[in-house]
C-alpha positions in Angstrom: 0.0 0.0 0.0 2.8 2.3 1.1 4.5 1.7 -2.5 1.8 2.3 -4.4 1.1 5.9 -2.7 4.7 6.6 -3.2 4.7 5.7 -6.7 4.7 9.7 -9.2 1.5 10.1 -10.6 2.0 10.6 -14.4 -0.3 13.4 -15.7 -1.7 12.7 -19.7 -1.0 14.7 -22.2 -1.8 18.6 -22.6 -3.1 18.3 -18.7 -4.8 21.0 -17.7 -1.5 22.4 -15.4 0.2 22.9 -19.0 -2.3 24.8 -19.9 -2.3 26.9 -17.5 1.2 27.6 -17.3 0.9 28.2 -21.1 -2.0 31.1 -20.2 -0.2 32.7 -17.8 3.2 32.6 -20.2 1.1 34.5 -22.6 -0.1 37.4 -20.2 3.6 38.7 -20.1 4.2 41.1 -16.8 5.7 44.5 -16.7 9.3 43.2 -16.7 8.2 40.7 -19.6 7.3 43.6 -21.9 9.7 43.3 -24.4 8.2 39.7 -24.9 4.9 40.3 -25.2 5.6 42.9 -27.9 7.1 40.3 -29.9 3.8 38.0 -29.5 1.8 40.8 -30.3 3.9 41.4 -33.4 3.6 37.8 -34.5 0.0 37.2 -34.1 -0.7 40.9 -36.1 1.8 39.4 -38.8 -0.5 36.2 -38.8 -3.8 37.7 -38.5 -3.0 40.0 -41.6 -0.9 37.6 -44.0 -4.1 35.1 -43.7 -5.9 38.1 -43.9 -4.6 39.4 -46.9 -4.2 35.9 -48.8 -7.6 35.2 -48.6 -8.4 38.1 -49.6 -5.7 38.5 -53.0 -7.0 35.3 -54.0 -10.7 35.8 -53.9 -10.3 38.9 -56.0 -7.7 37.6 -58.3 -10.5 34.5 -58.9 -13.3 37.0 -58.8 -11.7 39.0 -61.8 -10.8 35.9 -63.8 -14.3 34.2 -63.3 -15.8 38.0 -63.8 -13.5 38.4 -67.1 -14.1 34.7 -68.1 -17.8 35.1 -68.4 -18.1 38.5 -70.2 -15.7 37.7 -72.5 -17.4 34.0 -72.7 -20.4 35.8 -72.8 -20.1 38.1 -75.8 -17.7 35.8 -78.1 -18.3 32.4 -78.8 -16.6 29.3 -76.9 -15.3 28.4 -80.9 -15.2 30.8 -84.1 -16.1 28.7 -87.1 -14.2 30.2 -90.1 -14.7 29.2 -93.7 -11.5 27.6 -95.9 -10.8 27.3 -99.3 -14.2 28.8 -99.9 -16.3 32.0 -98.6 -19.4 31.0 -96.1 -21.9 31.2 -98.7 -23.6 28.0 -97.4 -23.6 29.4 -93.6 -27.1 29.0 -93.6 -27.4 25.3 -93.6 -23.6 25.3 -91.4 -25.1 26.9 -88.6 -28.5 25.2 -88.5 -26.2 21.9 -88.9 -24.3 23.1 -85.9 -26.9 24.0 -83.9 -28.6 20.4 -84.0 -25.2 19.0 -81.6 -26.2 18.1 -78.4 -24.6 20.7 -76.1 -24.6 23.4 -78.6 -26.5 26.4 -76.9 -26.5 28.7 -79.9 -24.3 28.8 -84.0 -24.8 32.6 -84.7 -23.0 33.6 -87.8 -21.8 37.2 -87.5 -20.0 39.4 -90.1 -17.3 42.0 -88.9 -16.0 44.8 -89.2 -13.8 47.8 -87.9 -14.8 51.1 -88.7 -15.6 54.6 -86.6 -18.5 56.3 -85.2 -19.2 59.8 -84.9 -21.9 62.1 -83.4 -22.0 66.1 -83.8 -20.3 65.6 -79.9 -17.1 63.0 -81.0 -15.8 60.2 -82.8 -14.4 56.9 -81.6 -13.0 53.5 -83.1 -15.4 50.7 -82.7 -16.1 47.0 -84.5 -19.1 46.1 -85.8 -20.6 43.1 -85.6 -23.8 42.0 -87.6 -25.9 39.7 -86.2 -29.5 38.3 -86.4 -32.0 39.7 -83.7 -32.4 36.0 -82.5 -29.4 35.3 -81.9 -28.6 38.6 -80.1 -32.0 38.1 -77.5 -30.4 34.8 -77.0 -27.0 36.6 -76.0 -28.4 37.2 -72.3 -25.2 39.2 -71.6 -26.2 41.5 -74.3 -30.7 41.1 -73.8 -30.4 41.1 -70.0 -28.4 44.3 -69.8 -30.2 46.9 -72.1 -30.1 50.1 -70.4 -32.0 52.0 -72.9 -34.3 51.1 -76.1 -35.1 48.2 -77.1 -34.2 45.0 -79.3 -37.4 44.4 -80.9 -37.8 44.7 -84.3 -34.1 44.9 -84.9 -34.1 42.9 -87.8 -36.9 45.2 -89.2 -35.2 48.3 -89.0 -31.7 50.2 -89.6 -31.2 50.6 -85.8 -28.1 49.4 -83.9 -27.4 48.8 -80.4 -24.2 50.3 -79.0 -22.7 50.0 -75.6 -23.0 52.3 -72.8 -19.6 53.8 -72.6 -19.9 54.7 -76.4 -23.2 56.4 -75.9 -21.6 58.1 -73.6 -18.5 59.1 -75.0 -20.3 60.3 -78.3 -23.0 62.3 -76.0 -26.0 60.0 -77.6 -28.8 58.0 -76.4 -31.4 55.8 -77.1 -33.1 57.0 -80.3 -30.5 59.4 -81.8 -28.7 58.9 -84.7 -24.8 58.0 -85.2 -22.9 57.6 -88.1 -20.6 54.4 -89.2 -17.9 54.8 -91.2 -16.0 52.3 -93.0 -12.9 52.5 -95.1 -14.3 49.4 -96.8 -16.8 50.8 -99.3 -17.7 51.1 -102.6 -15.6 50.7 -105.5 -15.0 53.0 -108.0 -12.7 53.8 -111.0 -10.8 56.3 -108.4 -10.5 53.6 -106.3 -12.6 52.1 -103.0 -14.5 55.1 -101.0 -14.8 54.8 -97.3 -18.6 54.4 -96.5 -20.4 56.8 -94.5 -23.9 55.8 -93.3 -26.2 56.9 -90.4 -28.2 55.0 -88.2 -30.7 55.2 -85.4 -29.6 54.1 -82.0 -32.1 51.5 -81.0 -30.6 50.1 -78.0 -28.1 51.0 -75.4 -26.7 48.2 -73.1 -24.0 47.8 -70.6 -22.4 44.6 -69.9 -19.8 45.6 -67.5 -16.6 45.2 -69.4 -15.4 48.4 -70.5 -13.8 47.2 -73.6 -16.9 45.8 -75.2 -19.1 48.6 -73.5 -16.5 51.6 -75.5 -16.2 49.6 -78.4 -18.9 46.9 -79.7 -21.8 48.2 -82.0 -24.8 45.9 -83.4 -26.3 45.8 -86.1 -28.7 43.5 -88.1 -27.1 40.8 -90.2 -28.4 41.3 -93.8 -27.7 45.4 -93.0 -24.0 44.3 -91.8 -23.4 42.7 -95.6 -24.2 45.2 -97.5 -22.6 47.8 -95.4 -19.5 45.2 -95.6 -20.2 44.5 -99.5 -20.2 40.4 -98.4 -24.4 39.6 -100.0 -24.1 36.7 -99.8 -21.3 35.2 -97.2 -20.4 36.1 -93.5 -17.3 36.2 -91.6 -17.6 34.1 -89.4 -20.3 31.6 -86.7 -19.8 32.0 -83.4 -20.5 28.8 -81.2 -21.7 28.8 -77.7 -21.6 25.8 -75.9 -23.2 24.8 -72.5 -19.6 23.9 -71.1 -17.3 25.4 -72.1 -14.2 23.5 -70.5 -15.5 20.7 -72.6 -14.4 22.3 -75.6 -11.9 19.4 -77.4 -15.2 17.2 -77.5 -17.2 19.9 -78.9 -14.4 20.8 -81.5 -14.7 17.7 -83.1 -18.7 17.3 -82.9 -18.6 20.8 -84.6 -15.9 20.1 -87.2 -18.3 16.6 -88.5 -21.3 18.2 -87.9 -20.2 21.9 -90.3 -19.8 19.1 -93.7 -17.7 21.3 -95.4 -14.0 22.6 -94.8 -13.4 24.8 -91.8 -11.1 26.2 -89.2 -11.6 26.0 -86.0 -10.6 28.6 -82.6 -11.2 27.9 -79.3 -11.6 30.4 -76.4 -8.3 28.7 -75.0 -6.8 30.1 -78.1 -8.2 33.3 -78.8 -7.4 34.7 -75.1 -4.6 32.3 -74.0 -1.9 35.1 -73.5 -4.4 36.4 -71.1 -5.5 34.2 -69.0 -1.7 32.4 -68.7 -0.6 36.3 -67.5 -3.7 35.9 -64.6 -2.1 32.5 -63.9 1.0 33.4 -63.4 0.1 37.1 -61.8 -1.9 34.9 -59.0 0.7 32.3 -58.9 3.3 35.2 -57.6 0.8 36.9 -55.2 0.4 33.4 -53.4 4.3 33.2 -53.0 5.1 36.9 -52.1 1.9 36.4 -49.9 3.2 33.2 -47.8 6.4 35.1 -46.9 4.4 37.3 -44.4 3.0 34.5 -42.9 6.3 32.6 -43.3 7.7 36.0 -41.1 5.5 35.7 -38.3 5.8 32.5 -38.0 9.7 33.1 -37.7 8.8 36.3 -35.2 7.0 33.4 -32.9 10.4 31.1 -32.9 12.1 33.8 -31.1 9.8 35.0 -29.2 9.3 31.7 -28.1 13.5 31.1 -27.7 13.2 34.1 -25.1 10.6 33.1 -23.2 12.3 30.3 -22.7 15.7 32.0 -21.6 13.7 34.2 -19.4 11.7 31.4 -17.8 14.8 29.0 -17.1 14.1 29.2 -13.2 10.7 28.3 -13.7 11.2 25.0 -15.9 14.2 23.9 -13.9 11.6 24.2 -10.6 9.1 22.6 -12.5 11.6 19.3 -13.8 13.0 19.2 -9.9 9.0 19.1 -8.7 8.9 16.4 -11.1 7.3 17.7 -14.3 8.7 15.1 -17.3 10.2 16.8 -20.3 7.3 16.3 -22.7 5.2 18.4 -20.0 7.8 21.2 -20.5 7.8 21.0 -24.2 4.0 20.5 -24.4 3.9 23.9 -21.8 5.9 26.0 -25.0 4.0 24.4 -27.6 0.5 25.8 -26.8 2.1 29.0 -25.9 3.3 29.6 -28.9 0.6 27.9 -31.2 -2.0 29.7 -29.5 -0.6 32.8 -31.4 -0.6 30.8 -34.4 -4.3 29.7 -34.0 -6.0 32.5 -32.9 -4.1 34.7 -35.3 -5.0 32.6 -38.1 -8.8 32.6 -36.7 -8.8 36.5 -36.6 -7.2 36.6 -40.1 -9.8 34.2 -41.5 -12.9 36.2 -40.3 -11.7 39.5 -40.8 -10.3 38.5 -44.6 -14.1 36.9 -45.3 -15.4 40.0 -44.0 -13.1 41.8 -46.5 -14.0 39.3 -49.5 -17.8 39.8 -48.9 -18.0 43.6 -48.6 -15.2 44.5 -50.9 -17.1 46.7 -53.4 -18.5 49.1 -50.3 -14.9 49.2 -48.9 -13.7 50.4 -52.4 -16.6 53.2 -52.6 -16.0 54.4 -49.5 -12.0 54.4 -49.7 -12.6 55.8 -53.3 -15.0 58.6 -51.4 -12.5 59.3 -48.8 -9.1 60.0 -51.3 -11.3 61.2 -53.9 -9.5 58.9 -56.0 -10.5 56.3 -59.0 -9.2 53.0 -56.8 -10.4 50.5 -59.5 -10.5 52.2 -63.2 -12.6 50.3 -65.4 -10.8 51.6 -68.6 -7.5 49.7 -66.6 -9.5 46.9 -65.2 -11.7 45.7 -67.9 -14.6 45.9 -64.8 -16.5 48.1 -63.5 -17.0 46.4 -60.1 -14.1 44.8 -57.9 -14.9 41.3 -57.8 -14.5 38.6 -55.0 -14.9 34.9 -55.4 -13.8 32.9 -52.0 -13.3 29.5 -53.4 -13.4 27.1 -50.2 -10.4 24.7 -51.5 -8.1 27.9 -51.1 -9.1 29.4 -48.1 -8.7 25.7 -46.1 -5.2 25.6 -47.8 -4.4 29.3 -46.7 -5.7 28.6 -43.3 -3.6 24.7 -43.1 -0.6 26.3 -44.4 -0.3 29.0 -41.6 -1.1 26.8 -38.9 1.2 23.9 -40.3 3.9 26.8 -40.6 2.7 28.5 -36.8 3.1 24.6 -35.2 6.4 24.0 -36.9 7.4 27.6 -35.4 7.1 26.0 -31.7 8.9 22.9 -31.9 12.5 24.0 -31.9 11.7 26.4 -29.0 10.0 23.7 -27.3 12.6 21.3 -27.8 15.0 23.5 -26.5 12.5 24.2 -23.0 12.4 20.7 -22.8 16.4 19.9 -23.3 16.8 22.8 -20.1 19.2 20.7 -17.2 17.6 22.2 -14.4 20.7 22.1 -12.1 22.3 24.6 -15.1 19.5 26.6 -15.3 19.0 27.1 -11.0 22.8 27.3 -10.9 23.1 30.8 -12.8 20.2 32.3 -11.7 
């Protein structure tokens, strides 16, 4: 009996007295300043490299998916162009076309560069011809008239032009503007630009600067005789319902066209694009990590003087018969508590960022006076955010993987302490 009461009492694992001694490490006293300051330091560092991660992600995926569907949106998953012969048959192509099974819509379009003026200005656009049912079935273009309308455009000689355009030529729904083309008609002296006005039926605004400055309407069998092509058109733009399916559409569409064609994919048409918003989030990820990588470097020796300053106390504790894991346990909640909650904080307060970025932007943008996101730079005029959940875990794994690793030296160290060293230079 009297051997079994004198026998130690081993404690489990992460014991309540650990934790405790890890709270109290982490409410430094007066003396202790200096090492709380480092704490604080490392959790902020945390808190705002999670912070701004999750947050430089969702906006960089915001803008792509943002980008991606305008662009998506407006020009076709694949551009079907004629070979060896003009598209004279593009009739019975895009009705062909139209009958594979994921096809959403084969609208052949004819187009053209040319210039539009108003008694207020003049400005560079391209014109695109197009059949009104094929344009109401362009919901990026249908769901987003801001002024007009798009019935009857096949009737008529209107066009619809963006918003930005209207705009920047001072005309709205209604009014007239003049196309010019330098491809007109031919003469003995030579090929005279054409110069022809037309009434603005429709004024939309899709969001995208570029198409809303640039892109003008107008019916298909106006477009070929403006563009002196009767009979043929430029080009049939494909929409698909999935577009990352596009090599098994590509074939479908090739056997389904029955005469020679070429073929361009999305992929193709913006690939220098997208690859540049690849790589441009691929580089904000690594520059990102190193704050987190830097706190996480500010908790090791924060940690390493805690334990110099508390040598007294672990040599006490290993003489009162604390075991060395007990010590290293003590320092490892110490310092991954920083870690954690700092990664916590920075979670919350990015996702608070993420989903209220566009009223932080107004009201920063309202405060310097300033144009913080130029839609004539940006392509948008929103800021987007798009928190994709894969990420954000791996953003919030990787900086308590990198906080955890942080303690264990330190802790090691605490651990390794001789206790008769430690009480012997006190």
């Amino acid at each position: 009996m009297d051997d079994a009461m004198s026998e130690p009492v081993r404690t489990p694992p992460f014991a309540a007295f650990e934790w405790l001694l890890s709270g109290r490490y982490l409410r430094a006293r007066r003396k202790e300043g200096f090492i709380s300051v480092i704490a604080g330091f490392s959790f902020l560092g945390i808190m705002l490299g999670v912070a701004t991660l999750i947050i430089v992600m969702a906006v960089m995926n915001g803008f792509r998916k943002e980008l991606l569907d305008k662009i998506l949106g407006l020009n076709g998953h694949l551009l079907v162009q004629p070979l060896e012969s003009p598209l004279t048959d593009w009739k019975d192509v895009a009705d062909r076309i139209s009958g594979v099974n994921g096809i959403r819509l084969a609208a052949p379009v004819v187009d053209g560069q040319g210039l539009g003026s108003s008694a207020f200005g003049a400005a560079g656009i391209f014109i695109r011809g197009i059949r009104s049912g094929d344009l109401n079935n362009l919901t990026s273009i249908a769901k987003n008239i801001k002024q007009g309308t798009l019935e009857g455009f096949d009737d008529g000689q209107g066009v619809a032009i963006g918003r930005r355009l209207a705009d920047q030529l001072s005309i709205h729904a209604g009014d007239m503007i003049t196309l010019i083309s330098p491809k007109g008609a031919v003469t003995p002296m030579g090929t005279t630009p054409r110069i022809k006005p037309y009434k603005v039926a429709a004024v939309f605004e899709i969001g995208m600067s570029e198409y809303d400055s640039t892109f003008v309407f107008m019916p298909l069998a106006e477009a070929q005789t403006y563009f002196n092509r009767p009979s043929d058109v430029t080009s049939i733009e494909v929409y698909t319902n999935n577009p990352d399916r596009i090599d098994e559409y590509r074939k479908l569409v090739t056997e389904a066209a029955g005469r020679p064609i070429f073929i361009v994919d999305w992929r193709q048409r913006n690939s220098t694009f997208f690859n540049a918003l690849q790589v441009e989030r691929n580089v904000m990820f690594l520059i990102l990590t190193l704050i987190v990588l830097v706190a996480a470097l500010n908790i090791v020796s924060g940690l390493i003087m805690l334990v110099k300053d508390k040598g007294s106390d672990i040599a006490i504790l290993r003489t009162m018969g604390a075991s060395q894991g007990s010590i290293m346990r003590v320092f490892l909640i110490t310092g991954a508590a920083i870690g954690v909650v700092g990664t916590l904080v920075g979670f919350f307060v990015g996702l608070l960022v993420c989903f209220n970025i566009e009223t932080i932007r107004q009201f920063i943008s309202w405060m310097t006076s300033t144009e913080l996101f130029s839609p004539e730079l940006y392509f948008l005029s929103k800021l987007p955010a798009e928190v994709d959940v894969g990420e954000t875990s791996a953003v919030v794994i990787m900086a308590l993987t990198l906080s955890f690793l942080a303690t264990l030296y330190p802790s090691w160290r605490a651990a390794r302490l001789d206790p008769v060293d430690a009480l012997r230079y006190e």
